[in-house]
Each structure stands twice: as structure tokens, then as C-alpha cells.
C-alpha positions as CSV (number, residue, x, y, z in Angstrom):
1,X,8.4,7.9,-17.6
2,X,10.1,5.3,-15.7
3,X,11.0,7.9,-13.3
4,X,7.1,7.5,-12.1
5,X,8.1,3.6,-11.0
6,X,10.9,5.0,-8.7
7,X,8.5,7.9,-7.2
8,X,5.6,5.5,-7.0
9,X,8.2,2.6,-5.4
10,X,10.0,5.1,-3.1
11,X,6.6,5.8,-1.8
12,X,5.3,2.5,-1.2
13,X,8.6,1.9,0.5
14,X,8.0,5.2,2.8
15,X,4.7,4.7,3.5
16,X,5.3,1.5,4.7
17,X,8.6,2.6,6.9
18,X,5.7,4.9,9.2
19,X,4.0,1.2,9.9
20,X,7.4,-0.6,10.3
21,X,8.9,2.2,12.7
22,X,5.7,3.8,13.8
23,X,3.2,1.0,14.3
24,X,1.1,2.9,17.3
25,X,0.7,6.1,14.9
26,X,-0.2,3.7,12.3
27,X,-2.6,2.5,14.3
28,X,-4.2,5.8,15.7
29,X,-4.5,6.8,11.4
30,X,-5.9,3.6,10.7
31,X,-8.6,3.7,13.4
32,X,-7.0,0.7,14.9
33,X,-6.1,-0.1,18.3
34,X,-4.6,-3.5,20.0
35,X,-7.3,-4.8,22.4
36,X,-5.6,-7.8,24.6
37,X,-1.8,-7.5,23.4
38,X,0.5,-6.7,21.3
39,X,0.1,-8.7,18.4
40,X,-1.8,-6.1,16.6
41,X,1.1,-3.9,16.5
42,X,3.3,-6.8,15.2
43,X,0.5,-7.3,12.3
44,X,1.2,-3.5,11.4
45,X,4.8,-3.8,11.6
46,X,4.6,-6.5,9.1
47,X,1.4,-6.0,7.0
48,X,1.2,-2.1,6.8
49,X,5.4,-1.5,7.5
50,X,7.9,-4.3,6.5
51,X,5.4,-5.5,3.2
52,X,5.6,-2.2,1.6
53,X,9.2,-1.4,2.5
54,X,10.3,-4.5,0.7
55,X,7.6,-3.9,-2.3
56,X,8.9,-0.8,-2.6
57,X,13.0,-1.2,-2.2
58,X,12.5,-4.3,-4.0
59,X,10.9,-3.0,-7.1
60,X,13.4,-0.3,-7.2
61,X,16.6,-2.7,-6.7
62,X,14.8,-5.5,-9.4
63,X,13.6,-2.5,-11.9
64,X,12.2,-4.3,-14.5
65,X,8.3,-3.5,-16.0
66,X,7.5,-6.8,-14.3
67,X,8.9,-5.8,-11.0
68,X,6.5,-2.3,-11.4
69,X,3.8,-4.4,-12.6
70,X,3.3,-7.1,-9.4
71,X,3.6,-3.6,-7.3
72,X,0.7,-2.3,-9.1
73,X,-1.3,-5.9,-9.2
74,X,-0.5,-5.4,-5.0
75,X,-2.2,-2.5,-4.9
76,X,-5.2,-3.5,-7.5
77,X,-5.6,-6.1,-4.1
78,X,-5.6,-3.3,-1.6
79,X,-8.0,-1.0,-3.7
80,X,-10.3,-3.9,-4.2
81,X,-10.5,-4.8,-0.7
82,X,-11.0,-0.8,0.2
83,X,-14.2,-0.9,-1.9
84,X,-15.3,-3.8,-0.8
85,X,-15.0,-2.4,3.0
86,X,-16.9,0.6,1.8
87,X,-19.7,-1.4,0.7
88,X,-19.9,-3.8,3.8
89,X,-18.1,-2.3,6.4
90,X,-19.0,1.3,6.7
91,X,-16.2,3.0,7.4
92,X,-15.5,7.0,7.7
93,X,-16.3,7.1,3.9
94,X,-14.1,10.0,3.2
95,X,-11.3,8.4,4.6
96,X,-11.9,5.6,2.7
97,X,-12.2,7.0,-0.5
98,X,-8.9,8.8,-0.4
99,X,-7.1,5.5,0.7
100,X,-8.9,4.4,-2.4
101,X,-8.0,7.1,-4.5
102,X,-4.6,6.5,-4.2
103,X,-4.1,2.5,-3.9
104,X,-6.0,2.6,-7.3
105,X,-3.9,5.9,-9.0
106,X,-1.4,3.5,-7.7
107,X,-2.3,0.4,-9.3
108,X,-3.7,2.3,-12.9
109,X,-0.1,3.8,-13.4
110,X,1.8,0.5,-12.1
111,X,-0.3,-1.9,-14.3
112,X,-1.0,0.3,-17.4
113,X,2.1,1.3,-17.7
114,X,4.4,-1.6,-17.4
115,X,1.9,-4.9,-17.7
116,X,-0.5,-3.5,-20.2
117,X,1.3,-0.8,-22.2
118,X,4.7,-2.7,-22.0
């Protein structure tokens, strides 16, 4: 089962490298766009791309249950922020909901398995 982490991880860590190498495609997926300058590209380089890279290599490189665990309690924040932008924010729901979907398969496997089960 711990072979889930390391897929889960090695994901994170992938998703995050299309942010860190690819911030304008980022963007375009994410519906965002930089309006005066640049900095919103430097926010996806670092938010969406080098934060998941490192939460993802790092959990791999730490391995312990705990290491799994604060990756899952990461993405318990991003799922819970998602629905909260469903409910207040409107955006293109099914969109959403996918995002959703997977921060908070994500977080479920992450959590229950090495925090709760552990």
C-alpha cells in the first residue's frame, strides 16, 4: 500500500513541475491571466509549481506516515478552499468539481491511511 504514497507524491511533485516550468499554460488551465505584470506568473511558479514539487520530492525523500500525512492535511487545505470557491465564487462548476475530486481523493488516501489508520 505504501506504494500509493509514492504514486500520490510523484504526482503532486509532477503536477506541480507544469506550474514551476510552465506557468503561462498553468495559467491559461487555471483561467488565470497576469493583468499589469508579471508577478502573477511568479505566484504560479511558486504556489501552483515549486510548493508541490517540494511536497511531493520531499515526501518521497522523508517517507515516513507523517511525511504522507502533512501532504494529505495540504491537500485537505486545497479541497476546502475549492468548495468554499464553489459556494462563493462561482466558478465553471465542472471544473471545479474535478479539481475537487481529486485534492480530496488526495487528501482521504493521504490522511486515512497514514494519520488515521497508522
Amino acid at each position: 500500500m505504501d506504494i500509493i504514497n509514492i504514486i500520490l507524491a510523484a504526482l503532486t511533485a509532477l503536477f506541480g513541475a507544469f506550474g514551476f516550468i510552465a506557468p503561462r499554460w498553468t495559467a491559461s488551465v487555471l483561467d488565470l491571466e497576469p493583468i499589469r505584470t508579471n508577478m502573477g506568473l511568479s505566484e504560479i511558479r511558486a504556489s501552483t509549481g515549486g510548493l508541490f514539487v517540494a511536497l511531493g520530492i520531499g515526501a518521497i525523500l522523508i517517507g515516513t506516515p507523517m511525511a504522507y500525512g502533512m501532504m494529505g492535511i495540504a491537500y485537505m487545505g486545497a479541497a476546502s478552499g475549492r468548495v468554499l470557491s464553489i459556494f462563493m465564487d462561482s466558478p465553471p462548476r465542472s471544473k471545479a468539481l474535478l479539481y475537487f475530486a481529486i485534492e480530496a481523493a488526495f487528501a482521504a488516501w493521504l490522511v486515512g491511511y497514514n494519520l488515521i489508520a497508522a
